[in-house]
N, C-alpha and C positions, 0 to 999 in steps of 0.2 A: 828911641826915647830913653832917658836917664828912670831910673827907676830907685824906689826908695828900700830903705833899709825892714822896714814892715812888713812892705808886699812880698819879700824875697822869705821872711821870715815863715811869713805865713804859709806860699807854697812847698814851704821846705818841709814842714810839718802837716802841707796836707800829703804831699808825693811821698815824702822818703828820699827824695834827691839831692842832690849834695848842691852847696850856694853855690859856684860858680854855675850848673847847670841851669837853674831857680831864674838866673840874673838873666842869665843866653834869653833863658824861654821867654821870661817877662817881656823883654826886648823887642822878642821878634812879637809877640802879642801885644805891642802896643799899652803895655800893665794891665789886659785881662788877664786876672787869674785863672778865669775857668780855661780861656782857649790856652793859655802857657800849661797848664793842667794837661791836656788834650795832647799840647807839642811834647812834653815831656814823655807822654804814654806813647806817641808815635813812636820818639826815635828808641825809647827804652826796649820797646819788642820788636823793632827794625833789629837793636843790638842784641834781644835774648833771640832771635832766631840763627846770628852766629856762632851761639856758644852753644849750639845745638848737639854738637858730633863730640864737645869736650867730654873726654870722660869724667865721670862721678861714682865715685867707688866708697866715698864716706857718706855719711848720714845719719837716719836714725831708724830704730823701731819705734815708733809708737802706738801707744793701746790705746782703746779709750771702752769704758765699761758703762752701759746706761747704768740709771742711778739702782734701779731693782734689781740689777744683775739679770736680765732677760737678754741683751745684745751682745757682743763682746768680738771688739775688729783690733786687728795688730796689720800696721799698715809699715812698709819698709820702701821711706822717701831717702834719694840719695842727693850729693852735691860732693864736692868737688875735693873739700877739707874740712879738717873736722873743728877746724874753728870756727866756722861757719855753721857748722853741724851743731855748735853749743849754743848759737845767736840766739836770745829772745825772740828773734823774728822767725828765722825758720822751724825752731821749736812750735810757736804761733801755729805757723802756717799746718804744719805736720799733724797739730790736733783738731785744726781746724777741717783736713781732708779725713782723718780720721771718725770725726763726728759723722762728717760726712755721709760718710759710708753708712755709718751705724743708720740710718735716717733713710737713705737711698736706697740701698741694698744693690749696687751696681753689679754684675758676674764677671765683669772684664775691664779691666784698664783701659783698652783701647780698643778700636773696631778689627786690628790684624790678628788679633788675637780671637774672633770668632770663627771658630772652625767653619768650611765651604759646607760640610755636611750639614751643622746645624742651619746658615742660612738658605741654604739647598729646605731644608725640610721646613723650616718659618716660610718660604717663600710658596710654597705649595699649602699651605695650610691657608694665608691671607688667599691666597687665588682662589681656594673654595670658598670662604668665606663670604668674598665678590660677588662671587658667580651665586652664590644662594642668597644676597641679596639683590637678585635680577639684575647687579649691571653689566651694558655691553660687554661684551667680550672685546670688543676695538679698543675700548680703555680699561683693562682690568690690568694688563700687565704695565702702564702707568701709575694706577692707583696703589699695584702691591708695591712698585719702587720705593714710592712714598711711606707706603707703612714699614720696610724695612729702614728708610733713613728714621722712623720713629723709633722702631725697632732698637737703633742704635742709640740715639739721643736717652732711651729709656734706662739701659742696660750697660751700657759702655761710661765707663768713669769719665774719663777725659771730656766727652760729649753731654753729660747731666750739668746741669744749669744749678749753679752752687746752693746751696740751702740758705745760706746768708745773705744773700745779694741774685736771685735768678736772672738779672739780668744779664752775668758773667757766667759761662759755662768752667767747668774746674778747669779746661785749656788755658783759657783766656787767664784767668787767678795765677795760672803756674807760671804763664810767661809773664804775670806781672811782679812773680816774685823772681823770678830772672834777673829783668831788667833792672829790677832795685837792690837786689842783692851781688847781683855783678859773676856769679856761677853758674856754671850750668844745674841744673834741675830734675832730678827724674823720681816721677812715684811707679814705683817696679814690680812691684807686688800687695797681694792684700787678702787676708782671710774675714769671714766675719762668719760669726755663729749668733745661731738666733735659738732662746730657748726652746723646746719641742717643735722645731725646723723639721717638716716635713708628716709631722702628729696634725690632726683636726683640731682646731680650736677655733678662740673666735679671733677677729681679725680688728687689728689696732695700730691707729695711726699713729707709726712710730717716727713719721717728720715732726708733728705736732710737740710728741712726748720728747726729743732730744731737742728738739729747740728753744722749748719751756724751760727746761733742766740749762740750757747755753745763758738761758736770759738773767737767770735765778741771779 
C-alpha cells in the first residue's frame, strides 16, 4: 500500500531509521506504525548481530558522578570510529549505561566473565539454603539453577534490565544502538566506587537517588 509523507516522518523520528527503511517498513505494515516499529527493530538486530565480530577499538570513557559525590563509575564503551564516538547519540547512550551502573551496581559485564570458582561457591551456598528451607532434595538442584540464572540477571551488566525502561535488559539497548547506529558496539569495561564501600552504614536506594537526579 502507498503510504504518506507523515507516517514516514513520524516513524523516522520514533526509530532513528533512515526514510527509505520507514517507507519499506510502513509497506509491508500495511501504515501501522506500531508493527513497521516492530519490522524495523526485527531486521535492525537481525543486522546488529552481524556486526558482532567487527572490531571496535574507538569510543569513549565516560564518568558519571552522583550529584553528592557518594558514587563515581568510569565506564570504557567502544565502536568502530571515532566519528561515531563523537555522535550525540552514542555519547547519549554511554552516560546513559554509565548512570546505569552508578544505580545497579553490576560486578561483571557479562556472565563469561564470572569466575567457575565463584559460581562453584554461589551454587553450594543456594543448595544449603534449599535444603534449610525443607525442600525436596529431587528439586533443589533445579531451584538453585534458577537462582543462579537470577544470580546472573542481578550481577551481570549485560543481563540487568535498564533503569530507564526495565522492560529492555542493557543487551537488548546495545543491540538497539547497533542496529541504528550501523557499528559495532562493545561496553568492555567498568569501575564504580561507592563512598565508604565495604564500612557499616546505612543502606540507601541509590536506583531511586540517580534517577531522581536523571529526571531533574
Amino acid at each position: 500500500m502507498a503510504v504518506n509523507a507523515s507516517a514516514v516522518k513520524e516513524l523516522r523520528e520514533k526509530t532513528g531509521a533512515g526514510m527509505l527503511d520507514c517507507k519499506k517498513a510502513l509497506e509491508e505494515a500495511n501504515g501501522d506504525i506500531a508493527r513497521a516499529s516492530e519490522i524495523l527493530r526485527e531486521k535492525g538486530l537481525a543486522a546488529a548481530a552481524k556486526k558482532g565480530d567487527r572490531i571496535a577499538t574507538e569510543g569513549v570513557v565516560q564518568s558519571y558522578i552522583h550529584a553528592n559525590g557518594r558514587i563515581g563509575v568510569l565506564v570504557e564503551i567502544n565502536c568502530e570510529t571515532d566519528f561515531v564516538a563523537m555522535t550525540d547519540q552514542f555519547q547519549a547512550f554511554a552516560k546513559d549505561i554509565a548512570m546505569h551502573i552508578a544505580a545497579s551496581a553490576p560486578k561483571f559485564v557479562r556472565r563469561e566473565e564470572v569466575s567457575a570458582d565463584e559460581i562453584e561457591k554461589e551454587r553450594e551456598i543456594l543448595k544449603a539454603q534449599a535444603l534449610n528451607e525443607g525442600k525436596p532434595e529431587k528439586i533443589v538442584e533445579k531451584m538453585v539453577e534458577g537462582r543462579i540464572s537470577k544470580y546472573y540477571e542481578e550481577f551481570c551488566l549485560m543481563e540487568q534490565s535498564f533503569i530507564k525502561d526495565p522492560d529492555k535488559t542493557i543487551e537488548d539497548l546495545l543491540k538497539e544502538k547497533i542496529a541504528t547506529i550501523g557499528e559495532n558496539i562493545s561496553i568492555r569495561r567498568f569501575v564504580r566506587y561507592e563512598l565508604g564501600e565495604g564500612l557499616e552504614k546505612k543502606q540507601d536506594n541509590f536506583v531511586e537517588e540517580v534517577m531522581a537526579q536523571a529526571n531533574m
